[in-house]
C-alpha positions as a printed Julia matrix, in Angstrom:
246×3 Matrix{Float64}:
   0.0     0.0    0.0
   3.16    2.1    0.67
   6.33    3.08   2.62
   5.45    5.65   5.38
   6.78    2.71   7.79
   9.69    1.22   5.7
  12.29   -0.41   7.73
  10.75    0.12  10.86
   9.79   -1.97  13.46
   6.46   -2.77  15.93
   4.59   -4.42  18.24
   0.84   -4.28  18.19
  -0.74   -5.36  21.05
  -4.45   -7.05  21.02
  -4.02   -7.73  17.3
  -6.3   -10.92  17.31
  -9.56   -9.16  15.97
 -11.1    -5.12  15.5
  -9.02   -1.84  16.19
  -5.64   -4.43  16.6
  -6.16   -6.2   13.91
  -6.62   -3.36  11.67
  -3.33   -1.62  12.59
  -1.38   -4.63  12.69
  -2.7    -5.09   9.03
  -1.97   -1.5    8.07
   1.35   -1.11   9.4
   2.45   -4.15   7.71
   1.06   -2.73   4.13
   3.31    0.45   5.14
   6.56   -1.46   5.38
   6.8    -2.25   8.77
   7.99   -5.68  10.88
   5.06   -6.62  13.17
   4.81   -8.79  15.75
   1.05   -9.1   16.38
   0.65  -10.07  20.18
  -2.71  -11.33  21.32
  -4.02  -13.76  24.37
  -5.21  -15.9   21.71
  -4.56  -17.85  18.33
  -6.32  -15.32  16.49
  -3.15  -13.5   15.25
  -1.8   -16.99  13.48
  -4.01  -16.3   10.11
  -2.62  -12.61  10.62
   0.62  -14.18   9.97
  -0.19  -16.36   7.73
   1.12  -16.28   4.1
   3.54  -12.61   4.7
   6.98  -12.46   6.22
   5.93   -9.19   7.45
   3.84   -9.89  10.57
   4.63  -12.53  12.96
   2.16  -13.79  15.83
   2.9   -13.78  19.38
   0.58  -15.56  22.31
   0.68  -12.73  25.25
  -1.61  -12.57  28.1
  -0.42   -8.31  28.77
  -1.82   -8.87  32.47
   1.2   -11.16  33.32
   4.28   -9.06  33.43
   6.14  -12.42  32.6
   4.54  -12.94  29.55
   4.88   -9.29  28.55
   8.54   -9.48  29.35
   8.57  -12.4   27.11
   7.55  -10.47  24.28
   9.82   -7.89  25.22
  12.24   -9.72  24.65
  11.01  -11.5   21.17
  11.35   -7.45  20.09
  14.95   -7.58  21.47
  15.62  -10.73  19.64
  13.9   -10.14  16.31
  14.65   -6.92  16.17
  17.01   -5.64  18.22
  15.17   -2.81  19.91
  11.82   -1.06  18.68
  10.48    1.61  16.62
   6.81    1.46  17.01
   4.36    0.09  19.83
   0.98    0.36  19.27
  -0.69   -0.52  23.04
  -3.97   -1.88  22.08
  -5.01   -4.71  24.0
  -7.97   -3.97  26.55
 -11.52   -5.44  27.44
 -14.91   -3.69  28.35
 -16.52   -3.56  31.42
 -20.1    -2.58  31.3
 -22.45   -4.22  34.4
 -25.31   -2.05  33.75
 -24.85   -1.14  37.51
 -24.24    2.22  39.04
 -20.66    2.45  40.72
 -21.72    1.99  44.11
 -22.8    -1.34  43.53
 -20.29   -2.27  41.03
 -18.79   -5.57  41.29
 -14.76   -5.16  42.44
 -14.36   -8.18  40.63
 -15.69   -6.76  37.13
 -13.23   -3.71  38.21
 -10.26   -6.05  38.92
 -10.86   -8.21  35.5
 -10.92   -4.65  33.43
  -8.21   -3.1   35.22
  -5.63   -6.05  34.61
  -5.82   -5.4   31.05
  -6.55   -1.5   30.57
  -4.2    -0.38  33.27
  -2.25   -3.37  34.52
  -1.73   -4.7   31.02
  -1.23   -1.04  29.34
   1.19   -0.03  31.59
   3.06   -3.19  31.84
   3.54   -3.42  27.31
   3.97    0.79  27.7
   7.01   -0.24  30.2
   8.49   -2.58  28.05
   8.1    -1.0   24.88
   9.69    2.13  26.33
  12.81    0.0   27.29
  13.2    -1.4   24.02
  12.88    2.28  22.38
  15.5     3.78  24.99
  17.91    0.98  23.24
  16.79    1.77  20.07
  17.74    5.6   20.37
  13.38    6.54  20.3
  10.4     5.81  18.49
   6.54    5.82  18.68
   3.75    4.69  21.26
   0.23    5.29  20.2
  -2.07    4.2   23.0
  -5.91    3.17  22.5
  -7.66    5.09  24.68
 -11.51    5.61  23.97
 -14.06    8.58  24.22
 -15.04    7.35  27.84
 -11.86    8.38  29.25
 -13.28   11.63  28.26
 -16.84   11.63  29.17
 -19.49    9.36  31.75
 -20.97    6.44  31.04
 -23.68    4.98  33.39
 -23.01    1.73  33.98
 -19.45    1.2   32.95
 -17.49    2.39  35.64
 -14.92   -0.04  35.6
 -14.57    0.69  31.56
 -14.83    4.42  31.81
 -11.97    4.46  34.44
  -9.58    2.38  33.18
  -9.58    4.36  29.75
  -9.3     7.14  32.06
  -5.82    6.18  32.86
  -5.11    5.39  29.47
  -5.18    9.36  28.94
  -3.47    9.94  32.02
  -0.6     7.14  31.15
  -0.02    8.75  27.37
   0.44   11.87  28.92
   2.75   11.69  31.55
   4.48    9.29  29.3
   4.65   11.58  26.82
   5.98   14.24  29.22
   8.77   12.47  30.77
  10.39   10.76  27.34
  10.21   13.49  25.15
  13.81   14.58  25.38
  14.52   10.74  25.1
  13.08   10.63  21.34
  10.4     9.03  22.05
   6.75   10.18  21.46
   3.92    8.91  23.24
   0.41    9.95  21.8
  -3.27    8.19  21.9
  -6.21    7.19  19.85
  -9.29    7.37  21.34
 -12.09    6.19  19.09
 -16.36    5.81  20.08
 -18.42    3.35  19.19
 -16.34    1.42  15.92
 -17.72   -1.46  14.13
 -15.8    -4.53  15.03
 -16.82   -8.1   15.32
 -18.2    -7.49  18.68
 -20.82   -5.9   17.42
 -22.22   -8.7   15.45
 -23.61  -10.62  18.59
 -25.48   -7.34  19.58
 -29.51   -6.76  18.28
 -29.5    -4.35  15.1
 -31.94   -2.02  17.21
 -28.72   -1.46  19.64
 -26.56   -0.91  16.58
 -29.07    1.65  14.45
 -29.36    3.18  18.18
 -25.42    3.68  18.6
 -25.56    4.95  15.01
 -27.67    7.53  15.53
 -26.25    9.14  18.43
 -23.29   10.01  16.34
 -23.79   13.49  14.09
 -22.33   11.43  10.73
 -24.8     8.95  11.05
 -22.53    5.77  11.14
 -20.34    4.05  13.34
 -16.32    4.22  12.13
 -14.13    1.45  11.42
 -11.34   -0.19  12.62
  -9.4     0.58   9.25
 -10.42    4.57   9.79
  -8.71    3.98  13.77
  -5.74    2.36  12.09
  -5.37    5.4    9.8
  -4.92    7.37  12.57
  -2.6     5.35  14.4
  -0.28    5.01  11.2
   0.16    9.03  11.36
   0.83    8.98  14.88
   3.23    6.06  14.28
   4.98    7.81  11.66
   7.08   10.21  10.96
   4.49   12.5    9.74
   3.23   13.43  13.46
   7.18   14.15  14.95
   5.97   17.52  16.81
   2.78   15.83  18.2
   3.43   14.42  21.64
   0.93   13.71  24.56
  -1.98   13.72  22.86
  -5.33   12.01  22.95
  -7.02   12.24  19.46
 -11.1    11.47  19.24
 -12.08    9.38  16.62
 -15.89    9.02  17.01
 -18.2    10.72  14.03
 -18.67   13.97  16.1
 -20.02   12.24  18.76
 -17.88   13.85  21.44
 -18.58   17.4   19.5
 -21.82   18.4   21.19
């Protein structure tokens, strides 16, 4: 598709399906090495058939595992250039917070924040050997605004802004640039075991009409991975239709 990532490297975390799979697809058709890391098998059709993207089993709530695929980086590539922190779960009870279960809280905040913060660690490590690169977060539009009923969720992506950008602060003068995506409502396989009166609903809240894709999120995560964005650091950028807008 092109060369805005030729010769570079990158991780992509939660590649196995949606947003990760997307940008572990596009950043391959720039020119990049991927290793697509997921906590399932999902990534090994990814892989399949290219010499450009190579799966990786990682459970990012284990800091063993994650150092694991630290050090596959370290070994396939010898550092980093790009790590695209992806993997995370949702977390909506339908509860208010005061009676929101811990345990719902715990499960979502061993992969948003644990999880995040453990691949954001190790990919900053790798990048510090490498002499910099790029980290583009995903975020989401509730670390921005309320959601009833998602607490745990809404929180965790919370900190998601809040990692990128005191990341971003403290490794500037290092080279290395950590920025966010934070898209609404996209259209990814989890949407296809939800009723189409939920789905027209979701549409409809957003001013355009339609709910974006995962290949319009990995658009903007190949800018912020690439050279193209090299002033832009500590930044969350919305990605929802306008939703966010009113």
């Amino acid at each position: 598709m092109g060369d805005r990532l030729q010769g570079k490297s990158a991780i992509v975390t939660g590649a196995g399906s949606g947003i990760g799979r997307a940008i572990a697809t596009r950043f391959a058709a720039e020119g990049a090495q991927v290793i697509a890391a997921d906590v399932t098998d999902a990534v090994d059709d990814l892989a399949a058939g290219t010499d450009a993207i190579h799966a990786f089993r990682c459970d990012v709530g284990e800091e063993s595992e994650v150092r694991r695929l630290e050090s596959e980086a370290r070994r396939r590539f010898g550092g980093l250039d790009i790590l695209a922190n992806n993997a995370g779960i949702g977390g909506g009870s339908g509860v208010l917070l005061h009676e929101y279960p811990i345990e719902e809280f715990d499960r979502v905040h061993r992969v948003n924040v644990r999880g995040a913060f453990l691949v954001l660690q190790a990919g900053i490590r790798l990048m510090l050997e490498s002499g910099g690169g790029s980290v583009v977060n995903t975020a989401s539009t509730g670390g921005f605004r309320a959601t009833p009923g998602s607490s745990g969720y809404i929180v965790s992506k919370g900190g998601m802004v809040m990692m990128t950008r005191q990341a971003g602060f403290e490794y500037a003068d290092k080279g290395i640039r950590v920025n966010a995506v934070a898209p609404g409502t996209i259209r990814t396989p989890i949407l296809d075991h939800v009723p189409a009166e939920t789905v027209r609903r979701l549409e409809s809240r957003a001013p355009e009409g339609r709910l974006g894709t995962p290949e319009e999120v990995a658009n903007l995560a190949l800018f912020l991975a690439s050279d193209e964005s090299t002033h832009i650091i500590g930044q969350c950028y919305l990605i929802d239709g306008g939703r966010t807008a009113g």
